[in-house]
N, CA and C atoms as an extended XYZ file, in Angstrom:
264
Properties=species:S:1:pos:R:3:atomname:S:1:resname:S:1:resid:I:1 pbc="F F F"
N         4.900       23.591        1.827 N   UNK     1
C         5.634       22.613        1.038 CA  UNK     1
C         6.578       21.853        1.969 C   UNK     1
N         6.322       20.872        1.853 N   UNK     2
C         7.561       19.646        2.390 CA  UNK     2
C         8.436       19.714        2.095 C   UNK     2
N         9.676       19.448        2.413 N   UNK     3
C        11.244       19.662        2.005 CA  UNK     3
C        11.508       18.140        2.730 C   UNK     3
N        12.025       17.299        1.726 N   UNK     4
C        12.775       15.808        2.095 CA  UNK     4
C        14.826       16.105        1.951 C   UNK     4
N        15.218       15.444        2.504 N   UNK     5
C        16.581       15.297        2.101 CA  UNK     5
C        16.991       14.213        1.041 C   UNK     5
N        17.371       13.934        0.229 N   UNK     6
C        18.445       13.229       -0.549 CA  UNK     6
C        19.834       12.858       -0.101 C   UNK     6
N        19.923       12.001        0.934 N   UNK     7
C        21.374       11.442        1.085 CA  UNK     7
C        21.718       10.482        0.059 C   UNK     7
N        23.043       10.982        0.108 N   UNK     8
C        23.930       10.096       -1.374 CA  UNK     8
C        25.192       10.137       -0.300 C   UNK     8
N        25.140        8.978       -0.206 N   UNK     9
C        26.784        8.689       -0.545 CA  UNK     9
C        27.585        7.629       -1.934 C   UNK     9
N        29.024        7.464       -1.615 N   UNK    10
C        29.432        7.272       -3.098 CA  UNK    10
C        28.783        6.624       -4.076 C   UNK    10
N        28.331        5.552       -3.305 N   UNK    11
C        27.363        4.294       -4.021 CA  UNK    11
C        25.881        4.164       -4.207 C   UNK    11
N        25.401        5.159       -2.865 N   UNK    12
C        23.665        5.147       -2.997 CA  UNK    12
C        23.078        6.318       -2.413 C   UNK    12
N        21.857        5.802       -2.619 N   UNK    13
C        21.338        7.270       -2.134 CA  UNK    13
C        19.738        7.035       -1.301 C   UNK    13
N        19.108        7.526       -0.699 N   UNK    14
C        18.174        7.526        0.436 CA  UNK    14
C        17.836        8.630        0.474 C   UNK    14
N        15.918        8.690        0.847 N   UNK    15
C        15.336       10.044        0.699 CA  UNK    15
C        14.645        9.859        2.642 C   UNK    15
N        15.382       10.670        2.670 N   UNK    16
C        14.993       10.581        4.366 CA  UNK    16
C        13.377       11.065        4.590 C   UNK    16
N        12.617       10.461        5.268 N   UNK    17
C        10.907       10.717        5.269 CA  UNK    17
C        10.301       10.883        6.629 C   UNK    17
N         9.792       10.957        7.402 N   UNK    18
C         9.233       10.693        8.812 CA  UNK    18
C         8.251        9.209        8.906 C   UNK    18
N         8.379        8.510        9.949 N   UNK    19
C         7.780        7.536        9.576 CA  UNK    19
C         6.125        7.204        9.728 C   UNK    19
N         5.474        9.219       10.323 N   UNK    20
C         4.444        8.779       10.164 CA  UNK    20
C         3.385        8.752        9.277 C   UNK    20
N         4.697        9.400        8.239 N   UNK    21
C         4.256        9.782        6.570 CA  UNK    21
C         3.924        8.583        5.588 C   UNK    21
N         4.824        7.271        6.211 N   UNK    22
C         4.565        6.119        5.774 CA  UNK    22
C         3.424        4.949        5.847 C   UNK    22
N         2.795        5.832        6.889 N   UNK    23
C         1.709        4.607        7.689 CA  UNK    23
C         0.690        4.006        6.728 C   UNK    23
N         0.079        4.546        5.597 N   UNK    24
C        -0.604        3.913        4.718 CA  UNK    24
C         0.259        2.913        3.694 C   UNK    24
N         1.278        3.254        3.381 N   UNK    25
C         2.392        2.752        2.600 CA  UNK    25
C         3.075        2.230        3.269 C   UNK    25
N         3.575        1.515        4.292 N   UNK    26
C         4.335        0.869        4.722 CA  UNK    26
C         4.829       -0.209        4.626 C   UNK    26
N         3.408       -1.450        4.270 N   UNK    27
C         3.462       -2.195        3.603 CA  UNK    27
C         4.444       -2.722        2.598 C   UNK    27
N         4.942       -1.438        1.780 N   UNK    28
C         5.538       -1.672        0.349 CA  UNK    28
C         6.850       -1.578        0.191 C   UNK    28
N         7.140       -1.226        1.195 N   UNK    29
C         8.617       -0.785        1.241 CA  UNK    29
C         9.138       -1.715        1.667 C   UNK    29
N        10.575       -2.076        1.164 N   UNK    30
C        11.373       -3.172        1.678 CA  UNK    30
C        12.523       -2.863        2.537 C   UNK    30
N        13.368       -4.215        2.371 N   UNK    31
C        14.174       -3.890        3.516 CA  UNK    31
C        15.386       -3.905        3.052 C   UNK    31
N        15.528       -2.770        2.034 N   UNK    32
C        16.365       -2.478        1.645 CA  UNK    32
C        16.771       -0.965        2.269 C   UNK    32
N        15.472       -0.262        2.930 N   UNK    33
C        15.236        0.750        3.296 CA  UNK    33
C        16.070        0.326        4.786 C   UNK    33
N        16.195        1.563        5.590 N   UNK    34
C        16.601        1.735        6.934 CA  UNK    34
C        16.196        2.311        7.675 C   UNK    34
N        15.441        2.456        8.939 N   UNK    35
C        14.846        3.657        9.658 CA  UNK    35
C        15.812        3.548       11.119 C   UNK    35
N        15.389        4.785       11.402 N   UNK    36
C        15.778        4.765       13.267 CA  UNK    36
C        14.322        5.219       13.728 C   UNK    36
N        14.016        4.260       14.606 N   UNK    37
C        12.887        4.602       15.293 CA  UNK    37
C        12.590        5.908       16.313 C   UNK    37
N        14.097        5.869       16.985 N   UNK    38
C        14.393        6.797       17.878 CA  UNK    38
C        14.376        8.390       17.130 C   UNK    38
N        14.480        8.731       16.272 N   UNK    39
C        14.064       10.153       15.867 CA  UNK    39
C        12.780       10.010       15.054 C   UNK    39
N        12.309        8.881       14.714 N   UNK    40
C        10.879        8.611       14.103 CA  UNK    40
C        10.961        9.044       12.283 C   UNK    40
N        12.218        8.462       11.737 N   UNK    41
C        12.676        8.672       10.331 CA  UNK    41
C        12.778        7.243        9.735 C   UNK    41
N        12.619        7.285        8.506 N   UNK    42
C        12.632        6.369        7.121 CA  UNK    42
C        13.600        6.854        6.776 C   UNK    42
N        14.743        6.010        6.337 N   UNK    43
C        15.493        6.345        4.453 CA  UNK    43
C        15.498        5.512        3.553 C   UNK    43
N        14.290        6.315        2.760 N   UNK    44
C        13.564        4.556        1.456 CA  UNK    44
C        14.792        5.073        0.460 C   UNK    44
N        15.740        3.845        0.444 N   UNK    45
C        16.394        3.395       -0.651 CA  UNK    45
C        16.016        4.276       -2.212 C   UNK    45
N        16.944        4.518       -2.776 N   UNK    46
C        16.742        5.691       -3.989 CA  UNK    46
C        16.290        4.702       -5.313 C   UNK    46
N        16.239        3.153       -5.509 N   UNK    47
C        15.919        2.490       -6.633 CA  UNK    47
C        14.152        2.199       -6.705 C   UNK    47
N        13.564        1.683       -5.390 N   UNK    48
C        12.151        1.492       -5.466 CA  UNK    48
C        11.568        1.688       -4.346 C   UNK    48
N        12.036        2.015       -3.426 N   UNK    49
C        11.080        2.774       -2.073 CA  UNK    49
C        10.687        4.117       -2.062 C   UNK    49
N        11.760        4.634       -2.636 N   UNK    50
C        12.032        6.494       -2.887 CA  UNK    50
C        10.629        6.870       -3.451 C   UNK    50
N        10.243        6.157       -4.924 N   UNK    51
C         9.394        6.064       -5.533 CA  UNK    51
C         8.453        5.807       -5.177 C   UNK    51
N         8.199        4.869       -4.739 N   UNK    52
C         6.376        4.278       -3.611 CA  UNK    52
C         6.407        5.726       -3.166 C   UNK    52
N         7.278        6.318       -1.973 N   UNK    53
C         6.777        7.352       -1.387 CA  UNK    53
C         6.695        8.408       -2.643 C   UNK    53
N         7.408        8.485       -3.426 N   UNK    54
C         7.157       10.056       -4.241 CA  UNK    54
C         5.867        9.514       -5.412 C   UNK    54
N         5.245        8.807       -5.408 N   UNK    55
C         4.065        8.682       -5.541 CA  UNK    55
C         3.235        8.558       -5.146 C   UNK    55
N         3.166        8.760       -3.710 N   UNK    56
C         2.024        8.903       -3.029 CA  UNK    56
C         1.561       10.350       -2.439 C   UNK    56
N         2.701       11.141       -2.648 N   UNK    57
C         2.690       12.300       -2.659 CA  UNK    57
C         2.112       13.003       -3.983 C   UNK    57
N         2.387       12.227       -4.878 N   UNK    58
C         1.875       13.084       -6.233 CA  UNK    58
C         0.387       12.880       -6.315 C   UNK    58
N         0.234       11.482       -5.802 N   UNK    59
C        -1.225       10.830       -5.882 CA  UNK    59
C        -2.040       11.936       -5.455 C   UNK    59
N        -1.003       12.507       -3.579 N   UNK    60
C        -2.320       12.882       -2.779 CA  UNK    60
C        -2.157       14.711       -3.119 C   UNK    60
N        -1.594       14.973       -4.458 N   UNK    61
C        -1.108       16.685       -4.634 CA  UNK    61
C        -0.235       17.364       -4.030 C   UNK    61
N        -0.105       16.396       -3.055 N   UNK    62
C         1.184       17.044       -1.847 CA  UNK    62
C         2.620       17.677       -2.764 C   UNK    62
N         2.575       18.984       -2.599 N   UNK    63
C         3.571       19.295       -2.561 CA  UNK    63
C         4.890       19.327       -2.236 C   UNK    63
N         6.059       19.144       -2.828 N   UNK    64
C         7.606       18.472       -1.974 CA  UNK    64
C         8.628       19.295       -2.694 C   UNK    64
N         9.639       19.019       -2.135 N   UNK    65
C        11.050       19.317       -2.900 CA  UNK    65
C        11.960       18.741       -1.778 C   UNK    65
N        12.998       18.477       -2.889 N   UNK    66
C        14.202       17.366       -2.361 CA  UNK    66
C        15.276       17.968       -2.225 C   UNK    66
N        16.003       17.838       -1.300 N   UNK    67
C        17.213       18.544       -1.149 CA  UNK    67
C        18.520       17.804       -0.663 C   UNK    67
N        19.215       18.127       -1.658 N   UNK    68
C        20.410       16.413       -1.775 CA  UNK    68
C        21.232       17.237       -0.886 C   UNK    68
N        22.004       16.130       -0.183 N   UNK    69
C        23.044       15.700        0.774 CA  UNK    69
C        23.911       14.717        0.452 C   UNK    69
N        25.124       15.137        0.072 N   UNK    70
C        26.204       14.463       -0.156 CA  UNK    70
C        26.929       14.380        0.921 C   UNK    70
N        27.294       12.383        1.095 N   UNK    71
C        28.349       12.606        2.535 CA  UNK    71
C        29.095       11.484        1.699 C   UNK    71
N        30.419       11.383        2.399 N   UNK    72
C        31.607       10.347        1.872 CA  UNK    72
C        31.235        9.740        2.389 C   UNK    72
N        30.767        9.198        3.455 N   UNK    73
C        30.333        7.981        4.933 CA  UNK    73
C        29.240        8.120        5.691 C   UNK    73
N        27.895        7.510        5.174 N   UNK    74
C        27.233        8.039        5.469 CA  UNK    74
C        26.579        7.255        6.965 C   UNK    74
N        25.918        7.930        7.947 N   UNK    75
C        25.135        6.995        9.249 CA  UNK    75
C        24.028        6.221        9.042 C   UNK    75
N        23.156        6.297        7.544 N   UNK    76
C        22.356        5.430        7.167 CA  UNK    76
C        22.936        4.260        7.199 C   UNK    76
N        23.769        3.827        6.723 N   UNK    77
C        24.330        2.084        6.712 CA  UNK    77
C        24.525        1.609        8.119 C   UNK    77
N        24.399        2.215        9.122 N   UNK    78
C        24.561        1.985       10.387 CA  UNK    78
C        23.320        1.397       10.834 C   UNK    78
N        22.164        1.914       10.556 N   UNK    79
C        21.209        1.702       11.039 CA  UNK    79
C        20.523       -0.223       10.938 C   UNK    79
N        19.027        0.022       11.700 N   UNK    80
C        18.695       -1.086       10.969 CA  UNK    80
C        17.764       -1.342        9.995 C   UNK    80
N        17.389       -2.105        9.561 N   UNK    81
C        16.876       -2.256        8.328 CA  UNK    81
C        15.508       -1.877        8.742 C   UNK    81
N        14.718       -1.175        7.596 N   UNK    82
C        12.915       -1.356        7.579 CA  UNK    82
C        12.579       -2.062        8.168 C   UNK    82
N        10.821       -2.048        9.077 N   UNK    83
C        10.574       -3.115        9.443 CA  UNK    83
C         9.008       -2.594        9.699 C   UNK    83
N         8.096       -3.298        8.824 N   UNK    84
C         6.514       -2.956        8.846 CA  UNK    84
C         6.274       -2.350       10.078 C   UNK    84
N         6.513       -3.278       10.790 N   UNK    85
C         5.391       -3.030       12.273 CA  UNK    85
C         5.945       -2.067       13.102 C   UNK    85
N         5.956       -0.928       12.494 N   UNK    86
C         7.217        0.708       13.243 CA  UNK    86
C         6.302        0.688       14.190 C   UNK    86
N         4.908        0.658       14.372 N   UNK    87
C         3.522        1.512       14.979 CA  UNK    87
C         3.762        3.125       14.523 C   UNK    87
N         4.362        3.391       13.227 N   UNK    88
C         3.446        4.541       13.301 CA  UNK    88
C         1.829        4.761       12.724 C   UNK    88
């Protein structure tokens, strides 16, 4: 079973993913999302990216569970935004 994180901070929240989990779906996700390339992570936005990915997991039977992370300030807003062409 997969284990994702749930970062929340006060205002939002992000399901942290690997980005080579995204490579069929990548497409769909916007850039509302944030990745760092340098550890090879996604955090799809908790309103409609979260979802693309947690349905493609259900699609493919994949098993998951989410495990929330609450921070006051979080290093996701730091980052930069999504961007199709990751190459993963």
């Amino acid at each position: 079973m997969q284990t994702y994180r749930y970062i929340q901070d006060p205002s939002h929240g992000w399901i942290e993913v690997p980005l080579e989990e995204l490579e069929n779906i990548a497409y769909k996700i916007s850039r509302y999302s944030y990745m760092d390339k340098r550890k090879g992570k996604a955090y799809l936005e908790e309103d409609c990216d979260a979802a693309i990915f947690i349905k493609k997991l259900k699609d493919t039977d994949t098993p998951y569970e989410i495990k929330e992370v609450h921070q006051e300030h979080t290093f996701i807003r730091n980052l930069p935004r999504f961007e199709h062409g990751f190459g993963a």
